[in-house]
Every structure is written in C-alpha cells, then in structure tokens.
PDB file of N, H, CA, C and O in Angstrom:
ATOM      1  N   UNK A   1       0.818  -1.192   0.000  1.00  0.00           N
ATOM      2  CA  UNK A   1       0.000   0.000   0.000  1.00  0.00           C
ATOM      3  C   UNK A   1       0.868   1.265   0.000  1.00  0.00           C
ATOM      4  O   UNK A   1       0.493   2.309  -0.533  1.00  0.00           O
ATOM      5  N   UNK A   2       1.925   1.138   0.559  1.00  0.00           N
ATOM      6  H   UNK A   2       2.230   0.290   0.992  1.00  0.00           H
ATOM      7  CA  UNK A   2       3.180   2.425   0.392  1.00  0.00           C
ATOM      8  C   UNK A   2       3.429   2.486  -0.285  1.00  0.00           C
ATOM      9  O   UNK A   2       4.234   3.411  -0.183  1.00  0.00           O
ATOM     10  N   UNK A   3       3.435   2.015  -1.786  1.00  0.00           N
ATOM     11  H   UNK A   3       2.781   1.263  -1.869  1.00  0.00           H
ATOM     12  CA  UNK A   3       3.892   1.657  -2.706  1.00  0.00           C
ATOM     13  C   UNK A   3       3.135   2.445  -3.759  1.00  0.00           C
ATOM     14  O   UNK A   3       3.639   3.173  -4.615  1.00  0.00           O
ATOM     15  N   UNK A   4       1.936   2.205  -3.579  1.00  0.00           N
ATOM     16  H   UNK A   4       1.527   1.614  -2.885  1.00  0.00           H
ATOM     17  CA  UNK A   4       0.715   2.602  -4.452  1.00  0.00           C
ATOM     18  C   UNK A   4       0.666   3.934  -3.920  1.00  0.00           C
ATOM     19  O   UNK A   4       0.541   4.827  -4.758  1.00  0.00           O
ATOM     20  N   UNK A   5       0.747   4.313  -2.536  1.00  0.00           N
ATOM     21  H   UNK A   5       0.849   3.587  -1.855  1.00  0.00           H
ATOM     22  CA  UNK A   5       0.067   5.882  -2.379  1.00  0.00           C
ATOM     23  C   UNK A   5       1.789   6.615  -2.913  1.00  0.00           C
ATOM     24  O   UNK A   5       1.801   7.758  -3.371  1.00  0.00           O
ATOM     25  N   UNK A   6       3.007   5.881  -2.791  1.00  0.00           N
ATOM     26  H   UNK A   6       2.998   4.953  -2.419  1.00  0.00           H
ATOM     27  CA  UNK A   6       4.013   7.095  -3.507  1.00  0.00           C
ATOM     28  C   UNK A   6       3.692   7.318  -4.821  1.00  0.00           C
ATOM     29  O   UNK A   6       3.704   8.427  -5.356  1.00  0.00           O
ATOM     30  N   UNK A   7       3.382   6.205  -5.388  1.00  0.00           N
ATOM     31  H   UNK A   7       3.372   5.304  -4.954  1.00  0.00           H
ATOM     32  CA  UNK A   7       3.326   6.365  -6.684  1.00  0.00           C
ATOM     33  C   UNK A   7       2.182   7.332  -7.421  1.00  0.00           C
ATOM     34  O   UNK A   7       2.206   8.010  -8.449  1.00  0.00           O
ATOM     35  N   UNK A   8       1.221   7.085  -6.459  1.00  0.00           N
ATOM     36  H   UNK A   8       1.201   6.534  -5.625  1.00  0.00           H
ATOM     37  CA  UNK A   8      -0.281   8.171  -6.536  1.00  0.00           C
ATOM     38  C   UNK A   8      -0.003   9.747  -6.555  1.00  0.00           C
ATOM     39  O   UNK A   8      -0.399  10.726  -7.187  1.00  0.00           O
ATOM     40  N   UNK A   9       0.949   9.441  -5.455  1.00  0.00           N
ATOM     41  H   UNK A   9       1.271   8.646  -4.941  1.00  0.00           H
ATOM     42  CA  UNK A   9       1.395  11.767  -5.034  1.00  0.00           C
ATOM     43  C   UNK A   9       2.264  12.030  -6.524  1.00  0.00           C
ATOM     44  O   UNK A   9       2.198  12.994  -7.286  1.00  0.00           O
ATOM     45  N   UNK A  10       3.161  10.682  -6.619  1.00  0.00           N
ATOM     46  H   UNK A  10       3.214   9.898  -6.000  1.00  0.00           H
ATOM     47  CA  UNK A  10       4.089  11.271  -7.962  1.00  0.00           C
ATOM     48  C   UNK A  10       3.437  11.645  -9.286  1.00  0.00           C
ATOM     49  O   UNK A  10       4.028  12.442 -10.015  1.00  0.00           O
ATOM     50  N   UNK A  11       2.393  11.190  -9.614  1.00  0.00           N
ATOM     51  H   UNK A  11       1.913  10.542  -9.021  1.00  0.00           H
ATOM     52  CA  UNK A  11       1.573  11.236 -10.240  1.00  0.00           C
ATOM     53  C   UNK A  11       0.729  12.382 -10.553  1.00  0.00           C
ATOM     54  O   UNK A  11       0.575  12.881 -11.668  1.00  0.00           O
ATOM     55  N   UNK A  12       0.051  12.851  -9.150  1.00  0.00           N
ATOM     56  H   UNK A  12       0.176  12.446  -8.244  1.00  0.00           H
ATOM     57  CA  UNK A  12      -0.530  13.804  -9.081  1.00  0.00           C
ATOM     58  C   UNK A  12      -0.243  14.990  -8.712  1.00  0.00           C
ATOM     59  O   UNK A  12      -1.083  15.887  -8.636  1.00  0.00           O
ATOM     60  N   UNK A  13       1.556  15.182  -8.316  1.00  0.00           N
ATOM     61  H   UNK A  13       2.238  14.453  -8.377  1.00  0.00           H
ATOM     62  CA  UNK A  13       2.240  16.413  -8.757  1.00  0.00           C
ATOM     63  C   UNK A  13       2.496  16.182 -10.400  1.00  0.00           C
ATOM     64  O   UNK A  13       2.271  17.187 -11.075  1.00  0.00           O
ATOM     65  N   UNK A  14       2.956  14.936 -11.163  1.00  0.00           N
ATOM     66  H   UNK A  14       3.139  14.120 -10.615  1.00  0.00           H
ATOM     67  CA  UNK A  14       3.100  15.067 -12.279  1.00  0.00           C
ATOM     68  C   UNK A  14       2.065  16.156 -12.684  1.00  0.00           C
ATOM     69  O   UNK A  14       2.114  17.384 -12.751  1.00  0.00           O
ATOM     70  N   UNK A  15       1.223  15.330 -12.900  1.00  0.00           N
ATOM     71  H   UNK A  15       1.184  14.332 -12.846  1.00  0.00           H
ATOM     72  CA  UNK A  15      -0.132  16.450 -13.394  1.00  0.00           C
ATOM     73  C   UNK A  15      -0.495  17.403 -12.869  1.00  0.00           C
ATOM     74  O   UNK A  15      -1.242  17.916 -13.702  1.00  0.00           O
ATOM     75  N   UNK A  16      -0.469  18.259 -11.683  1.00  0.00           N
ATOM     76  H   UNK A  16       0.138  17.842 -11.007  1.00  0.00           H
ATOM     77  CA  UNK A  16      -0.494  19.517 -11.411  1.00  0.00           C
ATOM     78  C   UNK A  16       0.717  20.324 -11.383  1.00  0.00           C
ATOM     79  O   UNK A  16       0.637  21.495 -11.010  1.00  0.00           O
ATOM     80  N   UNK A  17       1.978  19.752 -11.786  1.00  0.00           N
ATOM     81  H   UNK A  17       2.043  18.802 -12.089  1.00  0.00           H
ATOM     82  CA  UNK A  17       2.994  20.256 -12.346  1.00  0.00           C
ATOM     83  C   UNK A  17       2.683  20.661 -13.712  1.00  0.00           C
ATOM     84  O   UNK A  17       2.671  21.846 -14.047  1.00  0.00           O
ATOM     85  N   UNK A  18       2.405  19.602 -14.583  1.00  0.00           N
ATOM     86  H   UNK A  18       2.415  18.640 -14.311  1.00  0.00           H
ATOM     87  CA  UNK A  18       2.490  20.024 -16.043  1.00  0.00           C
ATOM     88  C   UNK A  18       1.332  21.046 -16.440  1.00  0.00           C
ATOM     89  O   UNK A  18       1.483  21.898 -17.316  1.00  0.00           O
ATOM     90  N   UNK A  19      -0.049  20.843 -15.573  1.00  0.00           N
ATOM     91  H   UNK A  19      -0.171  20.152 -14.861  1.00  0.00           H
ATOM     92  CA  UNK A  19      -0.824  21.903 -15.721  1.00  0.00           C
ATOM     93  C   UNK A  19      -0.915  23.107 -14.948  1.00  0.00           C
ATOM     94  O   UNK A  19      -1.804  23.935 -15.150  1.00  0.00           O
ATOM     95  N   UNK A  20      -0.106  23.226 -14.145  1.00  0.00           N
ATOM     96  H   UNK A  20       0.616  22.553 -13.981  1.00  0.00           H
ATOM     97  CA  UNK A  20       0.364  24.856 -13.885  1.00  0.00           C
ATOM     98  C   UNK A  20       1.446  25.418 -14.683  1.00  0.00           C
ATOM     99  O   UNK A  20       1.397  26.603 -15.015  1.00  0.00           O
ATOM    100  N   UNK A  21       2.379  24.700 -15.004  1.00  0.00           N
ATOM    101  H   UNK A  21       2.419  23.738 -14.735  1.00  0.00           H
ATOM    102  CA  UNK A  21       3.136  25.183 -15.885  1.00  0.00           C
ATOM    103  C   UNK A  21       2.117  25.428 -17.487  1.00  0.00           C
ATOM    104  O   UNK A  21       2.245  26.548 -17.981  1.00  0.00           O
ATOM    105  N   UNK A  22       1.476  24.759 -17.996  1.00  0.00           N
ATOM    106  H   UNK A  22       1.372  23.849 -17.594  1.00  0.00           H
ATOM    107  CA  UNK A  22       1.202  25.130 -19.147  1.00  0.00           C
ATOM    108  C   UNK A  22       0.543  26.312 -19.023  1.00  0.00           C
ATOM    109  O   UNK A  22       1.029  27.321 -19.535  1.00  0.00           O
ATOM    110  N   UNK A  23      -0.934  26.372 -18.165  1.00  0.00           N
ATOM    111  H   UNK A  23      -1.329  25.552 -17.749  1.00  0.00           H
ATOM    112  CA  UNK A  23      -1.286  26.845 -17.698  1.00  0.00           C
ATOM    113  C   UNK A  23      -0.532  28.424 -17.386  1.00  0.00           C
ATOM    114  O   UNK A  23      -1.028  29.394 -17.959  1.00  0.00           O
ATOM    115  N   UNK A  24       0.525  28.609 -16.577  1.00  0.00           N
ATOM    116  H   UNK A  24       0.928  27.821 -16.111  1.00  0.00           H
ATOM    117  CA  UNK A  24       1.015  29.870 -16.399  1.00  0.00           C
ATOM    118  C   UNK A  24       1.891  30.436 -18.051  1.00  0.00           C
ATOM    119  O   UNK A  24       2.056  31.581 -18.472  1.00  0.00           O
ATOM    120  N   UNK A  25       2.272  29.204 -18.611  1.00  0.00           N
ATOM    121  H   UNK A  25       2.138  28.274 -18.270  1.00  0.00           H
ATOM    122  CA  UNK A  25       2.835  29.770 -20.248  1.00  0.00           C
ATOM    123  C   UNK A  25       1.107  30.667 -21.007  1.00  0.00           C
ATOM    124  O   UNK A  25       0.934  31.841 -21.336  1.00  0.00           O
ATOM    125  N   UNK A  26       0.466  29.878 -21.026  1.00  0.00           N
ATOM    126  H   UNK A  26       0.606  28.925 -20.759  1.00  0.00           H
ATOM    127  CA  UNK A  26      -0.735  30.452 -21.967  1.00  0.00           C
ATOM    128  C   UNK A  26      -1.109  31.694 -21.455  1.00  0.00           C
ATOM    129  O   UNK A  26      -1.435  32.522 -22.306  1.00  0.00           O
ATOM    130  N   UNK A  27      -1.157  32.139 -19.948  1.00  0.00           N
ATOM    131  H   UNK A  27      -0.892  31.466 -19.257  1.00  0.00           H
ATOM    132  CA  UNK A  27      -1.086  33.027 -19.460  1.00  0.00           C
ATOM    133  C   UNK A  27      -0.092  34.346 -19.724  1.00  0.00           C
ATOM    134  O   UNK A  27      -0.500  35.485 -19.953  1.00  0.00           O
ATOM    135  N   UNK A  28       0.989  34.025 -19.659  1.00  0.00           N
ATOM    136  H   UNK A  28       1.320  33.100 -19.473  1.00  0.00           H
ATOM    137  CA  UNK A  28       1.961  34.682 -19.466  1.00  0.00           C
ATOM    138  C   UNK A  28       2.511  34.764 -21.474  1.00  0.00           C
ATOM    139  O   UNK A  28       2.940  35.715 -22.127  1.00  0.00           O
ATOM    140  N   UNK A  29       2.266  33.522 -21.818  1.00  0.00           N
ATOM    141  H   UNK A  29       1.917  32.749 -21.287  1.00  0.00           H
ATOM    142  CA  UNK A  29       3.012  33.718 -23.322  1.00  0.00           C
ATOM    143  C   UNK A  29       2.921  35.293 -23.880  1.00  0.00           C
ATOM    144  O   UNK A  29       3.916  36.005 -24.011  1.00  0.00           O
ATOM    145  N   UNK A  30       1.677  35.676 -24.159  1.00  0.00           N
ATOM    146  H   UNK A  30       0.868  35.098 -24.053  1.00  0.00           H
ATOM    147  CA  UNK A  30       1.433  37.152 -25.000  1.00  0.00           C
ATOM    148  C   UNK A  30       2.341  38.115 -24.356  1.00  0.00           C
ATOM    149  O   UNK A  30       3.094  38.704 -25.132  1.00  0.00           O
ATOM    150  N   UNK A  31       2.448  38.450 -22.900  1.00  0.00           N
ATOM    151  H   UNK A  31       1.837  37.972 -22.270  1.00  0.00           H
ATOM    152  CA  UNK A  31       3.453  39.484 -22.513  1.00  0.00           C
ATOM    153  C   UNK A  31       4.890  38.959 -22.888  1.00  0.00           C
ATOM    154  O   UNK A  31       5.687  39.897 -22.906  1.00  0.00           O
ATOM    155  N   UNK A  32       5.338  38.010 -23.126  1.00  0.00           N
ATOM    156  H   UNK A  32       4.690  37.248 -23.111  1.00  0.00           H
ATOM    157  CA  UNK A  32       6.311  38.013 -23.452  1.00  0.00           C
ATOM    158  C   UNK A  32       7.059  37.617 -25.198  1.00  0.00           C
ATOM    159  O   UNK A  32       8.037  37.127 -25.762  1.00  0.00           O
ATOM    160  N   UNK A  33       5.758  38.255 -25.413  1.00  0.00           N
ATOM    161  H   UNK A  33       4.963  38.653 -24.955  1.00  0.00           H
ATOM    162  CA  UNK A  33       6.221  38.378 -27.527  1.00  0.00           C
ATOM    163  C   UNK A  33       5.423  36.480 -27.652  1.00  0.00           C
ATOM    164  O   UNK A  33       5.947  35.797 -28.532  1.00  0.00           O
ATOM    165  N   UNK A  34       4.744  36.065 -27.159  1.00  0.00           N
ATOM    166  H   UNK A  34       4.318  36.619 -26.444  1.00  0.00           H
ATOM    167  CA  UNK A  34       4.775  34.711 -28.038  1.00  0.00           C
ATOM    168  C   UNK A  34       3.376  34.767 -28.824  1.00  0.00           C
ATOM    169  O   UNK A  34       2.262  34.998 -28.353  1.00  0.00           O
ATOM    170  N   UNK A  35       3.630  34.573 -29.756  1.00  0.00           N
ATOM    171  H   UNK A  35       4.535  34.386 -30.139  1.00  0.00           H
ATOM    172  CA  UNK A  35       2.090  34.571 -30.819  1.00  0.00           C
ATOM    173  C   UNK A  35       1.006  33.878 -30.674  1.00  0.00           C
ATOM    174  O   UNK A  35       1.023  33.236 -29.624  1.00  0.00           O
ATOM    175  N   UNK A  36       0.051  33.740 -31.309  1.00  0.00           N
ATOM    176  H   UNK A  36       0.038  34.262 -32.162  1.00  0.00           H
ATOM    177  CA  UNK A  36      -1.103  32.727 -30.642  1.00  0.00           C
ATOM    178  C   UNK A  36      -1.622  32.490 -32.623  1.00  0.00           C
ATOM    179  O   UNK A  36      -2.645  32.131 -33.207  1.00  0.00           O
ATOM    180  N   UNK A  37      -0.267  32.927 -33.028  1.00  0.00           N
ATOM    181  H   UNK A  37       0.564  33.218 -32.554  1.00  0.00           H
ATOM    182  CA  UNK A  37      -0.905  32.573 -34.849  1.00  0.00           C
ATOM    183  C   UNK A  37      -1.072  30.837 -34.929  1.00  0.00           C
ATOM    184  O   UNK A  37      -0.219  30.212 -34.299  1.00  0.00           O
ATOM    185  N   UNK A  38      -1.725  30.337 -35.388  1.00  0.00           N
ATOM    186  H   UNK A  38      -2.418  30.845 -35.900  1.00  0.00           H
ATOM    187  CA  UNK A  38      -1.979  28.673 -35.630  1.00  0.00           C
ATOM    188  C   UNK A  38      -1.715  27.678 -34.487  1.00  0.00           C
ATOM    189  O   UNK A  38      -1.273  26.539 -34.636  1.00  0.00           O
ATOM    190  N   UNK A  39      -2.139  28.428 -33.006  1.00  0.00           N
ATOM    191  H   UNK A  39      -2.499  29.353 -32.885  1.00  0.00           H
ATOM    192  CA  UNK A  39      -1.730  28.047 -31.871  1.00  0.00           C
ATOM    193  C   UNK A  39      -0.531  27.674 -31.242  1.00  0.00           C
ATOM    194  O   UNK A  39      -0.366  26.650 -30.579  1.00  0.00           O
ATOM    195  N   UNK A  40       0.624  28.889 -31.569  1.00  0.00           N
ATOM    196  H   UNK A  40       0.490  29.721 -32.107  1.00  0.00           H
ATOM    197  CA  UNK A  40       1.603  28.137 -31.081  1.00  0.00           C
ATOM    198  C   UNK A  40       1.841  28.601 -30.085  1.00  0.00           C
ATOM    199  O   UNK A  40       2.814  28.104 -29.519  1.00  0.00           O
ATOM    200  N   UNK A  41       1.135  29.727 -29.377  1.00  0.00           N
ATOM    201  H   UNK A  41       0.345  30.130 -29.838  1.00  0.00           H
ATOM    202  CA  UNK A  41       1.535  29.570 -27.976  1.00  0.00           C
ATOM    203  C   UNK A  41       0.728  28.473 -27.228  1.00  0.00           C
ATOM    204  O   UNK A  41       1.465  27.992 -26.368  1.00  0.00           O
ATOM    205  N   UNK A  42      -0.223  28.020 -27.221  1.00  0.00           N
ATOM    206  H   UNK A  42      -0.822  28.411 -27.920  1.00  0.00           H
ATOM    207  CA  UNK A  42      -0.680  26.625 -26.581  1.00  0.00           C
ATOM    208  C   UNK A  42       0.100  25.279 -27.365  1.00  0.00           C
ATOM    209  O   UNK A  42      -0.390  24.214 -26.988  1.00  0.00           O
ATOM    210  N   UNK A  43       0.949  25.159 -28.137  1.00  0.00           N
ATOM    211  H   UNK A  43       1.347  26.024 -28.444  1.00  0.00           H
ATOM    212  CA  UNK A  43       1.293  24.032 -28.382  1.00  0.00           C
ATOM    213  C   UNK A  43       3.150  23.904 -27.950  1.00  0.00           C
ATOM    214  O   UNK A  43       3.819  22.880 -28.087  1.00  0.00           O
ATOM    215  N   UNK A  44       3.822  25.683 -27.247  1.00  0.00           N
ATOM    216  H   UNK A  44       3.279  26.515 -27.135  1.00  0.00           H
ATOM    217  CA  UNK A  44       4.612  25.480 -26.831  1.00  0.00           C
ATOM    218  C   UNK A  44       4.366  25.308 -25.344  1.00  0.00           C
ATOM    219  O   UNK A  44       5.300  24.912 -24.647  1.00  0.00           O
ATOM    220  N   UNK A  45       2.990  25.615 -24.713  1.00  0.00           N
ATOM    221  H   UNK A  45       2.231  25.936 -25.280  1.00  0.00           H
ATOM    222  CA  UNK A  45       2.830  25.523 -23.731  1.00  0.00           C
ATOM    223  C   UNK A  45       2.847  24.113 -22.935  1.00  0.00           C
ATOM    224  O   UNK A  45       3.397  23.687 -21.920  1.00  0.00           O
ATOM    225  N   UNK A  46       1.779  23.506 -24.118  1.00  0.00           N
ATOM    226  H   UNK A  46       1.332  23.853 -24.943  1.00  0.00           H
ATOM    227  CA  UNK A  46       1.424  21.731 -23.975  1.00  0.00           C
ATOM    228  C   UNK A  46       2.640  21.119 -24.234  1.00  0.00           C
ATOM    229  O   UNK A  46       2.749  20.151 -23.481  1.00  0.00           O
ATOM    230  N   UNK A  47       3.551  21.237 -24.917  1.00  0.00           N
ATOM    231  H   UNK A  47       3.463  22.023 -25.529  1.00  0.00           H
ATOM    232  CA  UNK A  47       4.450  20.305 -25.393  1.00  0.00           C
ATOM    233  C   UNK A  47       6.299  20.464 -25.143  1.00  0.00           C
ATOM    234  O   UNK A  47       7.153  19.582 -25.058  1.00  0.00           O
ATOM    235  N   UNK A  48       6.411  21.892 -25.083  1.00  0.00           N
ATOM    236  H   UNK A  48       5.717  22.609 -25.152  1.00  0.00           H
ATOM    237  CA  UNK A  48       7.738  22.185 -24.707  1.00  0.00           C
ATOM    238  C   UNK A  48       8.043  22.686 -22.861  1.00  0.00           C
ATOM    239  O   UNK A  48       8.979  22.363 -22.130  1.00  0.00           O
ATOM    240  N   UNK A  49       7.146  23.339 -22.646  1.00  0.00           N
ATOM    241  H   UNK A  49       6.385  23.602 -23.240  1.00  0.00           H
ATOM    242  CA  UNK A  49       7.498  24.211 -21.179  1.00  0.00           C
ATOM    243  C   UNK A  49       6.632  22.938 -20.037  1.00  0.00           C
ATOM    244  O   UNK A  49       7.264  22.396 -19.131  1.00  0.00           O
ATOM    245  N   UNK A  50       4.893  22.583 -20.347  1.00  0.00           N
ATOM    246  H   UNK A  50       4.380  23.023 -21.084  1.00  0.00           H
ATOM    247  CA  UNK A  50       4.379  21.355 -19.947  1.00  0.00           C
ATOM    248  C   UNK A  50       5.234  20.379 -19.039  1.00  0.00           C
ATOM    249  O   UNK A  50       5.207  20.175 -17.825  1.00  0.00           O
ATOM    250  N   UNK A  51       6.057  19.809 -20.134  1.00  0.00           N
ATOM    251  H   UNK A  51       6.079  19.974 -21.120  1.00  0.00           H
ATOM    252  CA  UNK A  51       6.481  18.715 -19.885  1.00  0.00           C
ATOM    253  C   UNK A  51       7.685  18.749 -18.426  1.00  0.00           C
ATOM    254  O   UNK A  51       7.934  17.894 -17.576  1.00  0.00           O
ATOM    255  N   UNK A  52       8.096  19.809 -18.595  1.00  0.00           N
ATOM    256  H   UNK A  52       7.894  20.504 -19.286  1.00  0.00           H
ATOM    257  CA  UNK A  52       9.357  20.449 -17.668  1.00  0.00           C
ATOM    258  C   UNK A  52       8.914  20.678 -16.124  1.00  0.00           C
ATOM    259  O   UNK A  52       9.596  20.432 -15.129  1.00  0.00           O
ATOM    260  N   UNK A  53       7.447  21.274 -16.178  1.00  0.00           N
ATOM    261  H   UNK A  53       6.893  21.474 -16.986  1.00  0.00           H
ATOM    262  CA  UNK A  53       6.508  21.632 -15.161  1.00  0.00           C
ATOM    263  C   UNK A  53       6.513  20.282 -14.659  1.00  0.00           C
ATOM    264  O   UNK A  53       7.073  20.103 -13.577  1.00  0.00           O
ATOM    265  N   UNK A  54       5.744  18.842 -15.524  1.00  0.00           N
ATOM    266  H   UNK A  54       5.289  18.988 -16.403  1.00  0.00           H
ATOM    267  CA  UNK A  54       5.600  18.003 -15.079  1.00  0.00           C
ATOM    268  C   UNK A  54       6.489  17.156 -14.224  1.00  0.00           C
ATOM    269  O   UNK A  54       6.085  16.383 -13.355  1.00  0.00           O
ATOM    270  N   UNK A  55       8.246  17.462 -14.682  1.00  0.00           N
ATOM    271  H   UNK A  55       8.574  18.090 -15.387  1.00  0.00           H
ATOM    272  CA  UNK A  55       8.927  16.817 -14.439  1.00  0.00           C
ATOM    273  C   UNK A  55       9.461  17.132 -13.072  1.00  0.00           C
ATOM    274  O   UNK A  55      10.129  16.372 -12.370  1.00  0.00           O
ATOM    275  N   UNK A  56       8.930  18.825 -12.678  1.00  0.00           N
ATOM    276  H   UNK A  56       8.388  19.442 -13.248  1.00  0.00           H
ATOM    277  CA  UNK A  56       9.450  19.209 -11.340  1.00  0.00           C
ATOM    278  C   UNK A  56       8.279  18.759 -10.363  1.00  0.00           C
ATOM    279  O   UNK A  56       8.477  18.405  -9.200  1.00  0.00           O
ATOM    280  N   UNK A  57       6.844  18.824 -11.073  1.00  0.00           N
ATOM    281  H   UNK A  57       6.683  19.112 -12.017  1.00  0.00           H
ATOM    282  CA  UNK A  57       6.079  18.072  -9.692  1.00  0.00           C
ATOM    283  C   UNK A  57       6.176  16.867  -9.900  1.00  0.00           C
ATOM    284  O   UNK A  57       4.952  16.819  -9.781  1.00  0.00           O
ATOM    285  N   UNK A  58       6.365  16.147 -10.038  1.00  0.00           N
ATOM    286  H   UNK A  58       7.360  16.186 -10.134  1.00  0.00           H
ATOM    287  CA  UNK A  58       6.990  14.781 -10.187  1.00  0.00           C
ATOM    288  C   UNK A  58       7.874  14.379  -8.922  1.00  0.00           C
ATOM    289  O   UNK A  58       7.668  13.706  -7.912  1.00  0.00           O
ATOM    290  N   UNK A  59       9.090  15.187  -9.503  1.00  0.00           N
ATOM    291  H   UNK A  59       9.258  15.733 -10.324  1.00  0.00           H
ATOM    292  CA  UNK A  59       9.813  15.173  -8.212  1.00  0.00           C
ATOM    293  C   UNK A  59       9.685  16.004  -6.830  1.00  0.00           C
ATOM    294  O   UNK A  59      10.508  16.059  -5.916  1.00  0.00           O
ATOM    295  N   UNK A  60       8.559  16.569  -6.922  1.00  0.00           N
ATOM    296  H   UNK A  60       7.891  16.524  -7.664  1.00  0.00           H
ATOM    297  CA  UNK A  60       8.389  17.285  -5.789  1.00  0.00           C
ATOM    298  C   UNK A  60       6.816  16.509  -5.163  1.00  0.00           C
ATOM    299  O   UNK A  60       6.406  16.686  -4.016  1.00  0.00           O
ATOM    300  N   UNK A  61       6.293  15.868  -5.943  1.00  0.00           N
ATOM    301  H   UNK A  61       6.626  15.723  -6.874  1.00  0.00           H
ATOM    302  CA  UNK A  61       5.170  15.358  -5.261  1.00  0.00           C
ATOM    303  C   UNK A  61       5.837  14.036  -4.494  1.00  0.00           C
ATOM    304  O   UNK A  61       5.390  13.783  -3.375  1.00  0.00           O
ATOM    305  N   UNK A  62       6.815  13.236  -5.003  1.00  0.00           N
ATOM    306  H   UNK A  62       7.178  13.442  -5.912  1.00  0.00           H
ATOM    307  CA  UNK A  62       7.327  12.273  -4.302  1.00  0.00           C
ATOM    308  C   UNK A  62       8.157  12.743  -2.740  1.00  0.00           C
ATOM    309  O   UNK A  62       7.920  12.306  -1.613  1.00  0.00           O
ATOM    310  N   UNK A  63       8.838  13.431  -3.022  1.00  0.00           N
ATOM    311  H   UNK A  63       9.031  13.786  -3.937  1.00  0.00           H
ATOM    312  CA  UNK A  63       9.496  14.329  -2.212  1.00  0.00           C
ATOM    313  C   UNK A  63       8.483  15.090  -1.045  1.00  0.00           C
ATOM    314  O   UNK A  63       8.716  14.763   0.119  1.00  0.00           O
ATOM    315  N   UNK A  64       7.725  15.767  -1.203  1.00  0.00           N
ATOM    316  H   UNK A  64       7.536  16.032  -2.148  1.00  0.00           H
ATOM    317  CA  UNK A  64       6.081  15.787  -0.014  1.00  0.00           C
ATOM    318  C   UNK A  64       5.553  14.498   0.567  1.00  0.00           C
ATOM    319  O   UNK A  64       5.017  14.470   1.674  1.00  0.00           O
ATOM    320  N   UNK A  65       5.706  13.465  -0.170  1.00  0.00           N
ATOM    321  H   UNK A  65       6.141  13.488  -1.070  1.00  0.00           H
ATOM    322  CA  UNK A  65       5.686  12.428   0.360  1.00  0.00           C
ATOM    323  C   UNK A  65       6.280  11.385   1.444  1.00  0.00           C
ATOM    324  O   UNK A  65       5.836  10.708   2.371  1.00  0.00           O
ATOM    325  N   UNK A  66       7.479  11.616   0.848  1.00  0.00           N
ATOM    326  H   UNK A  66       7.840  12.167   0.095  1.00  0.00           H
ATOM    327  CA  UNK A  66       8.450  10.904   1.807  1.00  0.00           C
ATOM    328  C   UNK A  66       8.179  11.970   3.128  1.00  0.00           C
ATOM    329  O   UNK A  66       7.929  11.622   4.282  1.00  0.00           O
ATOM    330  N   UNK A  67       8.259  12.869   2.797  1.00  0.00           N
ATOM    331  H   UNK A  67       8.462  13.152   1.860  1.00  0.00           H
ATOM    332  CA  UNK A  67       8.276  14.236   4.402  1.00  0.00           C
ATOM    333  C   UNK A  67       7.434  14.122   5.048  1.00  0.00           C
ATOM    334  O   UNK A  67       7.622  14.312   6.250  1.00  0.00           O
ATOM    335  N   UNK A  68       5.834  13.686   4.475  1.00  0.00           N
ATOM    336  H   UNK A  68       5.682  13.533   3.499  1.00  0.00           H
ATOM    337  CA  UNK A  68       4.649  13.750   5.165  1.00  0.00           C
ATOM    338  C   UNK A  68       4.871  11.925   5.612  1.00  0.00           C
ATOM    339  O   UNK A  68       4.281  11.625   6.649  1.00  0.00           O
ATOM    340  N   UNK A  69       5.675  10.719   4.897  1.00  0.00           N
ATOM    341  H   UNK A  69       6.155  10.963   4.054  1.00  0.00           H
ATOM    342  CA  UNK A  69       5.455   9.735   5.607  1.00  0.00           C
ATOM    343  C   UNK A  69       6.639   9.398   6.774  1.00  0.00           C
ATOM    344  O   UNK A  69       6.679   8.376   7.459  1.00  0.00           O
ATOM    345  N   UNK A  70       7.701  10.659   6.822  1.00  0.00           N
ATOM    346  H   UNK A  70       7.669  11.489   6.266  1.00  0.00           H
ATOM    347  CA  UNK A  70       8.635  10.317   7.699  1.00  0.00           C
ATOM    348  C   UNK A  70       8.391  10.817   9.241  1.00  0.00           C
ATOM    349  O   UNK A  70       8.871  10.581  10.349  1.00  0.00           O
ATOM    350  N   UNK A  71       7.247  11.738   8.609  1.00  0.00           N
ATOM    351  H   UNK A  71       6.856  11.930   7.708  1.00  0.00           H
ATOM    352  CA  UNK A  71       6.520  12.525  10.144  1.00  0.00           C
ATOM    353  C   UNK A  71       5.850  11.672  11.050  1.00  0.00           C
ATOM    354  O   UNK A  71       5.514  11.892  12.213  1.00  0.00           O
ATOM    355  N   UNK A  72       5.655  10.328  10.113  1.00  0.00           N
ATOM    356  H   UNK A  72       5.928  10.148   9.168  1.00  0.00           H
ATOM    357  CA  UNK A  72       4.419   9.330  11.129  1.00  0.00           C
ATOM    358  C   UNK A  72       5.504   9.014  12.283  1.00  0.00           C
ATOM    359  O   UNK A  72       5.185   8.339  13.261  1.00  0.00           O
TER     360      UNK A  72
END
C-alpha cells in the first residue's frame, strides 16, 4: 500500500505540475512576444514548457511524500 500511495502523489504532482506550468505559459506567453498565430503559444505551452513543469512536480510530489510519511 506504500507503494501505491508514492506512486499516486508522484503522479498527481506530475499532473499539477504540467498543468500549472502550461497553464502559467498560456497566461503569461502574449506578454512576453509569443504569438497565438496557428496556436503556437498553446502548443509550446502543452508540449515544450508542460512537460518540464511536469517533471518538477513529479519530483516534488514524491518528495512531499516521503516528508509527510517520515513525520508518522
């Protein structure tokens, strides 16, 4: 069962990593010169900056984990 709930948090920083990061690009892209011609500021959002987001909650949702299971 420790097994399954690390793997669950890693998971679900994955994904609220990659969707705050995209998320803050689509936001933020236009102030900083990025175009929205044939969607490429949502497809650098989804596919280049995304993935990077994902990769830090990833390691940060595992990492909350271990902290919140070393407290027991």
């Amino acid at each position: 069962m420790t097994y399954v709930l690390a793997i669950l948090s890693a998971l679900a920083g994955l994904v609220l990593g990659w969707l705050a990061a995209a998320f803050g690009t689509l936001v933020l892209g236009g102030a900083f010169g990025l175009s929205d011609f044939e969607g490429e500021r949502a497809m650098v959002a989804f596919f280049a900056i995304g993935p990077v987001g994902g990769a830090i909650g990833l390691v940060l949702g595992l990492w909350m984990w271990r902290k919140l299971r070393a407290g027991r």
